[in-house]
LUMGU-843659 format. One line per field, with one value per residue (C-alpha): residue number from 1; residue in one letter; z, x, y. Coordinates in steps of 0.05 Angstrom, whole numbers, padded with zeros to 5 digits. Layout:
nr	c(NUM; ...)
rest	c(a; ...)
zz	c(Z; ...)
xx	c(X; ...)
yy	c(Y; ...)
// end
This chain:
nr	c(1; 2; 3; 4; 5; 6; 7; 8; 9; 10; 11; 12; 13; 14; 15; 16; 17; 18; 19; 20; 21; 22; 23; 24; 25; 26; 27; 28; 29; 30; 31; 32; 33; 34; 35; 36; 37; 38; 39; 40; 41; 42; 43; 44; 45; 46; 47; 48; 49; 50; 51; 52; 53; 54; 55; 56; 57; 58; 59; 60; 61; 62; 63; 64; 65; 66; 67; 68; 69; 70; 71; 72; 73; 74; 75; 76; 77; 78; 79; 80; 81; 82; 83; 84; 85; 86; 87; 88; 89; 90; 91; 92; 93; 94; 95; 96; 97; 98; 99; 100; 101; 102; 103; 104; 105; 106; 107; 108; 109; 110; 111; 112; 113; 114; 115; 116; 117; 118; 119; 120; 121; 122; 123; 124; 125; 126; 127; 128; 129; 130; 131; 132; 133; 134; 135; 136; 137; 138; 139; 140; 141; 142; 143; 144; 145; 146; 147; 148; 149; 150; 151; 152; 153; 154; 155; 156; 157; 158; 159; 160; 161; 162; 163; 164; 165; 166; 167; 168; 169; 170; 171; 172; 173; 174; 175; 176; 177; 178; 179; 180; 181; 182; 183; 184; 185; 186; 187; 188; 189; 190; 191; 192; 193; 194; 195; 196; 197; 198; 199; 200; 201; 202; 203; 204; 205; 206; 207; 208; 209; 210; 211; 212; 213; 214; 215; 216; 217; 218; 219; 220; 221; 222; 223; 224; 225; 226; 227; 228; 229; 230; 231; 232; 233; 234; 235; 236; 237; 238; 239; 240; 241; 242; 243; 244; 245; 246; 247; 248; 249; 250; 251; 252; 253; 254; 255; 256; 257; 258; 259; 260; 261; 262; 263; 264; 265; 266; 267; 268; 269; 270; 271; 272; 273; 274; 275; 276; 277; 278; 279; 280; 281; 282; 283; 284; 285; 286; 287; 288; 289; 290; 291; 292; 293; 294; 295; 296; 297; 298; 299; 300; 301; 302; 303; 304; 305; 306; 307; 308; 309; 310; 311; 312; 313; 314; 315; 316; 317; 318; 319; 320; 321; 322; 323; 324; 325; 326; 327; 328; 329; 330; 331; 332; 333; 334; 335; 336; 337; 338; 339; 340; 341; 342; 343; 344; 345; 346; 347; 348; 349; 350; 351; 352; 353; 354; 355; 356; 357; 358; 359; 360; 361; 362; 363; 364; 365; 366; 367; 368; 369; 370; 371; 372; 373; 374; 375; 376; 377; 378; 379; 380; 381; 382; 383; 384; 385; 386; 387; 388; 389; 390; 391; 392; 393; 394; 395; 396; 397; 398; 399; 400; 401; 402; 403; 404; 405; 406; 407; 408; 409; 410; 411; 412; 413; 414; 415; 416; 417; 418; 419; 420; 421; 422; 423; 424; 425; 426; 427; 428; 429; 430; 431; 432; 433; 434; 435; 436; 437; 438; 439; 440; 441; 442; 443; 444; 445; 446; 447; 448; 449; 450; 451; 452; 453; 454; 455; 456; 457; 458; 459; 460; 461; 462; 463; 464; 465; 466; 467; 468; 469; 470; 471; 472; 473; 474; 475; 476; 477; 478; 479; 480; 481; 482; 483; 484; 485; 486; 487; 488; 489; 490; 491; 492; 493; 494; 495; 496; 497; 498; 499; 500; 501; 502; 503; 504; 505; 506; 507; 508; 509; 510; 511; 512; 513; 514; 515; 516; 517; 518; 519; 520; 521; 522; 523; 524; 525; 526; 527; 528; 529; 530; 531; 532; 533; 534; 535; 536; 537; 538; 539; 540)
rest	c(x; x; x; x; x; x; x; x; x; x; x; x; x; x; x; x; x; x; x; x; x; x; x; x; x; x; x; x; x; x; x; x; x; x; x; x; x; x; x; x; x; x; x; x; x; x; x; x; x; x; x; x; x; x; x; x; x; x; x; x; x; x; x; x; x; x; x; x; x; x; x; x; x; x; x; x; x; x; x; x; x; x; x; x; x; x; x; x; x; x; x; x; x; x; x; x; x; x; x; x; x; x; x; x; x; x; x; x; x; x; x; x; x; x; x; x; x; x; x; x; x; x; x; x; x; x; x; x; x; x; x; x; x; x; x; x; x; x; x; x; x; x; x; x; x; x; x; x; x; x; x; x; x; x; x; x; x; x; x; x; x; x; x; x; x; x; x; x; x; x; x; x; x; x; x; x; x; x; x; x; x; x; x; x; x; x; x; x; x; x; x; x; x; x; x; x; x; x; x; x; x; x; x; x; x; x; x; x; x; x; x; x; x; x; x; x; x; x; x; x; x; x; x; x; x; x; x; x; x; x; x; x; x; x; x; x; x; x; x; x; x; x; x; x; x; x; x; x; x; x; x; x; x; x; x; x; x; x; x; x; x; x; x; x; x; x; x; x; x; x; x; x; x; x; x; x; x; x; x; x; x; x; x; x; x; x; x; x; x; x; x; x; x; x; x; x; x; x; x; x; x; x; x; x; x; x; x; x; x; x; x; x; x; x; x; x; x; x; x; x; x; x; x; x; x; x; x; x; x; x; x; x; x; x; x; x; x; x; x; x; x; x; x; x; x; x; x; x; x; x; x; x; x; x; x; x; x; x; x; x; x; x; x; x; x; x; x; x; x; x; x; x; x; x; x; x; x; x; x; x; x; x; x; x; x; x; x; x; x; x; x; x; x; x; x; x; x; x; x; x; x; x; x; x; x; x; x; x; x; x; x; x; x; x; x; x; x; x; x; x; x; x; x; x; x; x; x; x; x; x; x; x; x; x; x; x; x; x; x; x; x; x; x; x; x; x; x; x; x; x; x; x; x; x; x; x; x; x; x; x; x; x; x; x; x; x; x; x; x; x; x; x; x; x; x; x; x; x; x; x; x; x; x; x; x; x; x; x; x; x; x; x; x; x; x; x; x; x; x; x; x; x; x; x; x; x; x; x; x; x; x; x; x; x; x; x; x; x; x; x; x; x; x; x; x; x; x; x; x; x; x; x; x; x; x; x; x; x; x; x)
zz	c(00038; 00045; 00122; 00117; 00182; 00185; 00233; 00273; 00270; 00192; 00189; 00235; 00200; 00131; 00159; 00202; 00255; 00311; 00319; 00358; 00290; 00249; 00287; 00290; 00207; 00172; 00182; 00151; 00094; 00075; 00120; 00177; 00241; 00251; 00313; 00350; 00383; 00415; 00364; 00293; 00269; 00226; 00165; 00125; 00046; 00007; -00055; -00109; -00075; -00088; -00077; -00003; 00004; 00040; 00090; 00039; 00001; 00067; 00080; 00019; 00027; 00094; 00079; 00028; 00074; 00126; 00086; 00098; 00024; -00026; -00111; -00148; -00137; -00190; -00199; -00233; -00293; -00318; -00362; -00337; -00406; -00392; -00436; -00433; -00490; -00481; -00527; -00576; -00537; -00477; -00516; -00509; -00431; -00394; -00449; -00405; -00381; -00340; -00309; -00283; -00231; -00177; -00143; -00075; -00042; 00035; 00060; 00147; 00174; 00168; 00101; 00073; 00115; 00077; 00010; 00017; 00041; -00006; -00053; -00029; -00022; -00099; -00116; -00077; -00097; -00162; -00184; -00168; -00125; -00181; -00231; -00265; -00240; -00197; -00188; -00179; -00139; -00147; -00121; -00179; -00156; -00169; -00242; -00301; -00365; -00412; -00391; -00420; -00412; -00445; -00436; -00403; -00405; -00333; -00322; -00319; -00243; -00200; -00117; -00107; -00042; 00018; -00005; -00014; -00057; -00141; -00153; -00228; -00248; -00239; -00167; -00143; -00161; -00129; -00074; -00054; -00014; -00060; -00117; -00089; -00074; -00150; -00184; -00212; -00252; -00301; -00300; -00378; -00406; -00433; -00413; -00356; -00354; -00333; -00331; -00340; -00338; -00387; -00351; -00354; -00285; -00264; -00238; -00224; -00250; -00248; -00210; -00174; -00140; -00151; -00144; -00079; -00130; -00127; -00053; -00021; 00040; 00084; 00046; -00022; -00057; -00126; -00151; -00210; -00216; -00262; -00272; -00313; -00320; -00365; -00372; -00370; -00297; -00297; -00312; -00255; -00211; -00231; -00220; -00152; -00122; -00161; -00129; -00071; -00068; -00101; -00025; 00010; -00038; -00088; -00157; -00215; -00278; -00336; -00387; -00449; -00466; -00538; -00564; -00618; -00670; -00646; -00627; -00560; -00501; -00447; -00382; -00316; -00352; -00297; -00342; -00301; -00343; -00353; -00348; -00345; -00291; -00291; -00231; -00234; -00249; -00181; -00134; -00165; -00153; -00080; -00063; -00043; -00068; -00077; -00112; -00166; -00107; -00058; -00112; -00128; -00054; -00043; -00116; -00085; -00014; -00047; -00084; -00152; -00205; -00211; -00255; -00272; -00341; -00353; -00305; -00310; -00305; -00277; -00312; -00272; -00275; -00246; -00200; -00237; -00186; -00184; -00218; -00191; -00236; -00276; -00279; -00268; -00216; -00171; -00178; -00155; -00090; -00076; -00074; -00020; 00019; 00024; 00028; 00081; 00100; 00153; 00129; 00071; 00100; 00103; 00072; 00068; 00005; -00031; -00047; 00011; -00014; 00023; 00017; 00031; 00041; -00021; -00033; -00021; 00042; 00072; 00053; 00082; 00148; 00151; 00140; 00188; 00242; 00229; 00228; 00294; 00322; 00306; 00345; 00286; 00280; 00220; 00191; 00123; 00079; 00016; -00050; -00074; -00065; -00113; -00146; -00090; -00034; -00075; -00116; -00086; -00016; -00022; -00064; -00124; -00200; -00222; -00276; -00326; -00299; -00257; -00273; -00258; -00241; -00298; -00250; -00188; -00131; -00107; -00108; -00060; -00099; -00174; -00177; -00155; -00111; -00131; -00071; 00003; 00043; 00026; 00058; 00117; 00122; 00120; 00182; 00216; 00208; 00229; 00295; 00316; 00379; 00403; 00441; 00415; 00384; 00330; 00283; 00238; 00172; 00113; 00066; -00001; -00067; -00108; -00184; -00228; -00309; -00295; -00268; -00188; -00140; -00071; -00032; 00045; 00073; 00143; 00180; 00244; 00276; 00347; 00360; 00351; 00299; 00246; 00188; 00228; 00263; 00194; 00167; 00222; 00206; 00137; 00159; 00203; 00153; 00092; 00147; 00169; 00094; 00086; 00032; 00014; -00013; -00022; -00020; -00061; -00049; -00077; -00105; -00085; -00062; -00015; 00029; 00053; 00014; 00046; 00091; 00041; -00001; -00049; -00039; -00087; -00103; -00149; -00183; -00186; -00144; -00107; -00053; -00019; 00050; 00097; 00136; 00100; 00076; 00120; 00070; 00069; 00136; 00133; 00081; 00121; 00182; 00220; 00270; 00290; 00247; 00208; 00180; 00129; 00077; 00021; -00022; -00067; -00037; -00081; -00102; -00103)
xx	c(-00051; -00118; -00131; -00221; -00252; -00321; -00368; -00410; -00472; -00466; -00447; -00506; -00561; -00532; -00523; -00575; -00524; -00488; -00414; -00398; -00417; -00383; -00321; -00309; -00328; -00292; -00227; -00264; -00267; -00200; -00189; -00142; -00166; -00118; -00154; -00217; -00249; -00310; -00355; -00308; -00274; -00204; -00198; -00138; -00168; -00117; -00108; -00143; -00216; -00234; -00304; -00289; -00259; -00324; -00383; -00430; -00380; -00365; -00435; -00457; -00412; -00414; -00496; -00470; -00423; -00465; -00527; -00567; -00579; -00537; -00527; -00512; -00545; -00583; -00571; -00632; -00594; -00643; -00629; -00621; -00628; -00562; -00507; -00433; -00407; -00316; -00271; -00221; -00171; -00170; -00150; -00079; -00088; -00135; -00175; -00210; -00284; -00338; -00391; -00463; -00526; -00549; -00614; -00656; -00588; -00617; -00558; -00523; -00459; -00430; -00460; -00419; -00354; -00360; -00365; -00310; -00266; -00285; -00267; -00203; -00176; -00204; -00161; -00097; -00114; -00141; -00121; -00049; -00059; -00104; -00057; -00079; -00167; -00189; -00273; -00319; -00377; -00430; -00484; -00539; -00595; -00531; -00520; -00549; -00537; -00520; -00438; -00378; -00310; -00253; -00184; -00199; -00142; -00098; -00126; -00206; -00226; -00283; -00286; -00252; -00272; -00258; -00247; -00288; -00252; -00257; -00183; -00158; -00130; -00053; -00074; -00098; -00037; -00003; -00047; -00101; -00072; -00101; -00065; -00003; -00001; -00024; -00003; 00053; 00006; -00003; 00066; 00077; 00009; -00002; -00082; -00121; -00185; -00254; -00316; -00375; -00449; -00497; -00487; -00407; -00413; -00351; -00372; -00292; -00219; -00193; -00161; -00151; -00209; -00287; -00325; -00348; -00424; -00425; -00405; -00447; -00486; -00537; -00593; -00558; -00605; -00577; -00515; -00474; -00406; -00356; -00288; -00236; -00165; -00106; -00140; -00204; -00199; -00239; -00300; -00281; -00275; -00343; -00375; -00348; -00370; -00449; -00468; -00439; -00489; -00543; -00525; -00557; -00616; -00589; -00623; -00568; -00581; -00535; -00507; -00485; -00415; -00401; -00342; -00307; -00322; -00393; -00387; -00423; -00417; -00470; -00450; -00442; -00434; -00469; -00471; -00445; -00387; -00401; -00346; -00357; -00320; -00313; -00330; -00273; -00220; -00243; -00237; -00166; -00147; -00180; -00166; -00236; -00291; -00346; -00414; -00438; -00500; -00445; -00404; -00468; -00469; -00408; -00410; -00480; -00446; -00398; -00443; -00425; -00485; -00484; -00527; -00507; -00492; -00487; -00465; -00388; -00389; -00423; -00431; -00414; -00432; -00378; -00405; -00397; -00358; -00296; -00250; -00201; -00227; -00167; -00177; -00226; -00168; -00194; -00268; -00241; -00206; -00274; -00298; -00241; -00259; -00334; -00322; -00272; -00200; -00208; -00258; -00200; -00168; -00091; -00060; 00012; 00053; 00053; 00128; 00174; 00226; 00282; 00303; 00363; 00378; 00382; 00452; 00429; 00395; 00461; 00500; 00444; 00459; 00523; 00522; 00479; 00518; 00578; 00545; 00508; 00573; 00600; 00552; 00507; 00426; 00393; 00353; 00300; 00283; 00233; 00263; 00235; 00257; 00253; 00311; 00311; 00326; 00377; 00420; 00405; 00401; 00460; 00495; 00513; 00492; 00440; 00451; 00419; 00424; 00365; 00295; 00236; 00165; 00123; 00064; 00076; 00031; 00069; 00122; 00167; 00174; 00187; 00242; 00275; 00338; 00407; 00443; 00419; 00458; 00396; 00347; 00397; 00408; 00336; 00324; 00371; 00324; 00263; 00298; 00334; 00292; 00319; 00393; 00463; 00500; 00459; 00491; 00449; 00464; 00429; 00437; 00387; 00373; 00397; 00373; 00429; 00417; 00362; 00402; 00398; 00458; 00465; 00488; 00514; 00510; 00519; 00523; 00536; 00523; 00547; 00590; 00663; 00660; 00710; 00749; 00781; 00715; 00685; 00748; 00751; 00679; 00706; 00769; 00723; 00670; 00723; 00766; 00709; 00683; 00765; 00767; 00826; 00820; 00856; 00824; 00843; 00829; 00750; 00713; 00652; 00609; 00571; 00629; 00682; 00745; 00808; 00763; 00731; 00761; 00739; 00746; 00778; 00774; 00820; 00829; 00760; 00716; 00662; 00645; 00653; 00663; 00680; 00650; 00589; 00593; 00568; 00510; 00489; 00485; 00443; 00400; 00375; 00358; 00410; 00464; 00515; 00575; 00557; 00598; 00583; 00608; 00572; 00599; 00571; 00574; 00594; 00634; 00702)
yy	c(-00118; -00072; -00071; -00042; -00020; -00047; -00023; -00079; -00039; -00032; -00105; -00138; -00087; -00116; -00192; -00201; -00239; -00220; -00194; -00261; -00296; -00245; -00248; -00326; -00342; -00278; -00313; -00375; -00336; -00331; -00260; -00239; -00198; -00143; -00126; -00120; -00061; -00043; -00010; -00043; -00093; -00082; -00140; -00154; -00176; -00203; -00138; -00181; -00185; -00109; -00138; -00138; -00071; -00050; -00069; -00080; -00132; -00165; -00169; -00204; -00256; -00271; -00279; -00331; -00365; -00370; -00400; -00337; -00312; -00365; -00361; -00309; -00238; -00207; -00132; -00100; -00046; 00006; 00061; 00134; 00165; 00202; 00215; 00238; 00260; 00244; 00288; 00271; 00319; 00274; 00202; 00222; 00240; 00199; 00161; 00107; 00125; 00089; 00120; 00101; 00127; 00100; 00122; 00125; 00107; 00128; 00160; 00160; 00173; 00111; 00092; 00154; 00142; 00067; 00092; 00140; 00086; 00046; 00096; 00107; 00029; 00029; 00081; 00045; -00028; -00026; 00045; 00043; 00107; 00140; 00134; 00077; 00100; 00138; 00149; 00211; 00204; 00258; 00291; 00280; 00336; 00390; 00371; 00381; 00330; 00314; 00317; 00320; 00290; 00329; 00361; 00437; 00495; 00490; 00567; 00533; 00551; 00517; 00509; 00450; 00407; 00428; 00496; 00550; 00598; 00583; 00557; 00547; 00474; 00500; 00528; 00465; 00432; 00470; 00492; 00445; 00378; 00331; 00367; 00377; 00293; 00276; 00321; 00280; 00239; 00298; 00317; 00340; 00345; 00425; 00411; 00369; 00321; 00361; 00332; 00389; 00388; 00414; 00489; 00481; 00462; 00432; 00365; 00329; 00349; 00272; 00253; 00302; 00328; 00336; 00406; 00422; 00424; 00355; 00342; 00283; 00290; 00249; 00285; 00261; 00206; 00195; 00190; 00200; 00161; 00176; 00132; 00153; 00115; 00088; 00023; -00020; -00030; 00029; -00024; -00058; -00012; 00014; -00050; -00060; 00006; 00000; -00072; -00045; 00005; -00036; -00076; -00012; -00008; 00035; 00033; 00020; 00051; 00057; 00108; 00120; 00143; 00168; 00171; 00235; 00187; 00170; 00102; 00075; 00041; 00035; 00024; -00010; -00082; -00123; -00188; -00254; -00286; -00359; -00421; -00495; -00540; -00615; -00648; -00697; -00625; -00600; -00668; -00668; -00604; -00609; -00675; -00696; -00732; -00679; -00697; -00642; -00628; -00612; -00576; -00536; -00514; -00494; -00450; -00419; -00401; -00373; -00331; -00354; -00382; -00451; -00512; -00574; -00581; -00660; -00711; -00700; -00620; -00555; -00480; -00434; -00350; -00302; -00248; -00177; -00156; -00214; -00182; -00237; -00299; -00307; -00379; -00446; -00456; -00394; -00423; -00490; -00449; -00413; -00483; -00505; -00447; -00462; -00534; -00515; -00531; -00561; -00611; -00637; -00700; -00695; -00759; -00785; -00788; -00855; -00856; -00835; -00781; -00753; -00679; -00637; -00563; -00521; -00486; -00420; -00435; -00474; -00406; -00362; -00403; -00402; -00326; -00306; -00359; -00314; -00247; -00255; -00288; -00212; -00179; -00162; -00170; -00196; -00161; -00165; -00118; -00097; -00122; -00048; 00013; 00077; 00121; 00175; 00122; 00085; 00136; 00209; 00196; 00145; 00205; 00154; 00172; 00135; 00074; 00044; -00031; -00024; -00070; -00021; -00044; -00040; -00015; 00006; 00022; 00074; 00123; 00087; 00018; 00035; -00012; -00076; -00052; -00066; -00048; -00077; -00010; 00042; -00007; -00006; 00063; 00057; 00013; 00060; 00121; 00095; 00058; 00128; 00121; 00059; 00062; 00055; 00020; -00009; -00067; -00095; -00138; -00172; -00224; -00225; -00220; -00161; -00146; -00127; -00119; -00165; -00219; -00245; -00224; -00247; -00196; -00194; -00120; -00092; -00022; -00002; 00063; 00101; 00163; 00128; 00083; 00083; 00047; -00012; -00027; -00052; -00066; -00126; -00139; -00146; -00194; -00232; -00253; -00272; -00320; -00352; -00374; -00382; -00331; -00293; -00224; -00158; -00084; -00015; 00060; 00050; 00124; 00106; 00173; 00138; 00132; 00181; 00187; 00158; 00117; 00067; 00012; -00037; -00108; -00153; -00227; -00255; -00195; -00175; -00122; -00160; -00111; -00036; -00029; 00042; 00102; 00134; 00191; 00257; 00280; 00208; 00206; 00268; 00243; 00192; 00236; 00204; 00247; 00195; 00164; 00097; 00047; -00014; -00057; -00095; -00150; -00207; -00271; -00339; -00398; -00363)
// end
């Protein structure tokens, strides 16, 4: 989840409370403090409140919450009689685009150093690390319009920022630091997104950079903000960082983006969305006895729009910027949270039941009672992993039984593991400053041609370990689940040859166990010998 810095000073100018205040009703709010320093505060936002990804968002609601400025806030959308004109040549690249101004933004240190992180946790949390958006913000007093969005030959050069040479496309991507981290998201496209001015000033090349033209400063007023994605979370996006700056006093003013075929769309979309709850839907759901006054409240703390509609239900308006109102269900959670927790009586169940341990947990005990018996230390482990970690470092050829994340938010979780030894080998690497020996095992789920596996796996590393150490491991575990099984000579490339086996039950291969292979080892970063096994575990 998004841990945001937030800077007291920033947050009692915006607030009008003090940091004592701040610090003791954030976590009210459905937030965790990470920790508390002298001059900030670090907040960990659960990833579907992009709203609070900054000091401005935190500020508005905790000016809700705390009764100083309640209901929902009405942004004031002009027109800025600006135009961007998007190409038929980029539909096939980067086809989604949002864009807006925002003026007589007053401009410090910190208020910059907020938008850029805002920025930036956009781009990770609702941008899946640009791929999916990634925003331009620009200096408007360097541009001229009307713009243009289209697709620009790799060779087009502009001074990218930070630098102060002109660079072509293909030399940032190779050159610059932003490029060389994104430029796997235009991997196989012959030309790249440009945005241009009126002069064929270069203005952004999403999403990789923006010019160093349009480079905000404290002496930067207005703004123009471009968005540009692979869906319409670019409008969301968009609408989080413009109210955010509406918070500072920023003017919002819209523009119109025309399409190859002419249509148009005029944008930021700052409408509230309206939904009707029934009274008797939320006490249910809560488990409280609310009135629709007391309902009203909590809606207006928690900055929503709310009137009473007839005596058994309440319309309610959506905030622009909630791009996490799936459902009357989160409205009636907002409620819970205003109303607050701790105020919700705990009652007893009418009907007495009596439970028992699930199967899987009674196995998971008696697992780990045998592995920690043998010396081992449990361990747990990300259900993700990616295709480097899992096939190349492990030196296996990749399959075709794996289940891949439709979206993922990184390079480093792309796909649901089917194998527990990488995320060992893993562990290993990043504990090489801690002493020897290490033994460490897991027990979890594995995904397998889309179907759950419960795997046991365990490694063990120091300078003279070697087949019969994990071999015993091996004997050890099966007698104490009184299993019987046999092994073979396995060909596994993960482990070395003449030193690994297979494990058999009743005929059939359930598990690898042996001394890893040298390159694997090396893979990892690791400079001692390891051992480890891995087998399914069930009803034999």
């Amino acid at each position: 989840m998004p841990v945001i810095t937030l800077n007291y000073e920033d947050l009692e100018s915006l607030t009008s409370v003090d940091r004592d205040t701040i610090v003791e009703q954030i976590p009210m709010m459905g937030a965790d403090i990470e920790r508390i320093e002298d001059e900030y505060i670090d907040i960990e936002f659960f990833p579907d409140r992009p709203d609070l990804y900054s000091v401005e968002g935190v500020a508005r609601a905790l000016r809700g919450f705390l009764n100083i400025e309640t209901g929902l806030q009405d942004y004031r959308l002009d027109s800025s009689n600006i135009e961007i004109e998007k190409d038929e040549d980029i539909e096939h690249i980067r086809p989604y685009l949002a864009c807006a101004v925002i003026r007589n933004v007053n401009f410090n240190a910190n208020s910059i150093k907020s938008l850029m992180d805002l920025q930036e946790d956009l781009h990770w949390g609702v941008g899946r690390d640009r791929k999916k958006v990634s925003i331009g913000v620009h200096d408007l007093s360097n541009i001229t319009p009307p713009f243009r969005y289209m697709a620009a030959d790799p060779d087009t050069k502009f001074i990218p920022l930070d630098f102060t040479e002109p660079m072509s496309m293909n030399q940032i991507l190779e050159k610059h630091p932003k490029g060389m981290k994104f430029a796997y998201i235009l991997e196989g496209f012959n030309e790249y997104p440009i945005i241009l001015d009126a002069d064929d000033n270069v203005l952004s090349f999403p999403p990789i950079i923006n010019s160093t033209r349009t480079q905000i400063t404290e002496n930067t007023t207005d703004l123009f903000i471009d968005v540009t994605g692979l869906s319409e979370s670019v409008y969301v996006a968009l609408n989080v960082l413009v109210t955010a700056l509406a918070e500072r006093g920023g003017s919002v003013e819209s523009v119109k983006i025309i399409d190859s075929d002419g249509n148009e769309k005029t944008l930021p979309d700052l409408e509230p969305l309206s939904c009707e709850l029934e009274v008797s839907e939320i006490n249910s759901l809560i488990g409280t006895e609310l009135s629709q006054d007391e309902i009203l409240k909590q809606l207006q703390r928690m900055r929503y729009g709310a009137d009473i509609k007839n005596n058994k239900s309440i319309e309610v308006k959506v905030p622009p910027y909630r791009a996490d109102i799936l459902h009357n269900y989160d409205i009636v959670e907002d409620i819970a949270i205003g109303y607050g927790y701790d105020n919700i009586q705990p009652e007893f169940p009418e009907s007495a039941t009596f439970g028992s341990a699930h199967e899987v947990s009674v196995t998971s005990d008696n697992i780990c009672e045998i592995m920690t018996g043998l010396g081992y230390s449990e361990v747990m482990s990300f259900t993700l992993s990616n295709e480097r970690v899992h096939f190349d470092n492990m030196c296996r050829n990749r399959t075709d039984d794996v289940t891949y994340v439709m979206h993922p938010i990184s390079e480093d979780q792309t796909m649901v593991r089917t194998t527990i030894l990488p995320n060992l080998m893993e562990i290993l690497s990043m504990n090489q400053h801690r002493e020897l020996p290490q033994s460490i095992f897991e027990f979890g789920d594995v995904v397998i041609n889309n179907k759950i596996h419960r795997n046991l796996a365990a490694v063990s590393i120091h300078p003279e370990v070697n087949f019969t150490d994990i071999r015993e491991i091996v004997d050890a575990v099966m007698r104490e689940r009184m299993v019987e099984y046999e092994v073979e000579e396995s060909d596994d490339p993960a482990f070395i040859g003449g030193r690994r086996a297979d494990i058999l039950v009743n005929g059939k291969k359930v598990g690898v166990m042996g001394e890893i292979y040298p390159q694997v080892i090396t893979n990892f970063g690791l400079g001692e010998p390891v051992i480890g096994f891995e087998m399914e575990i069930m009803d034999y």
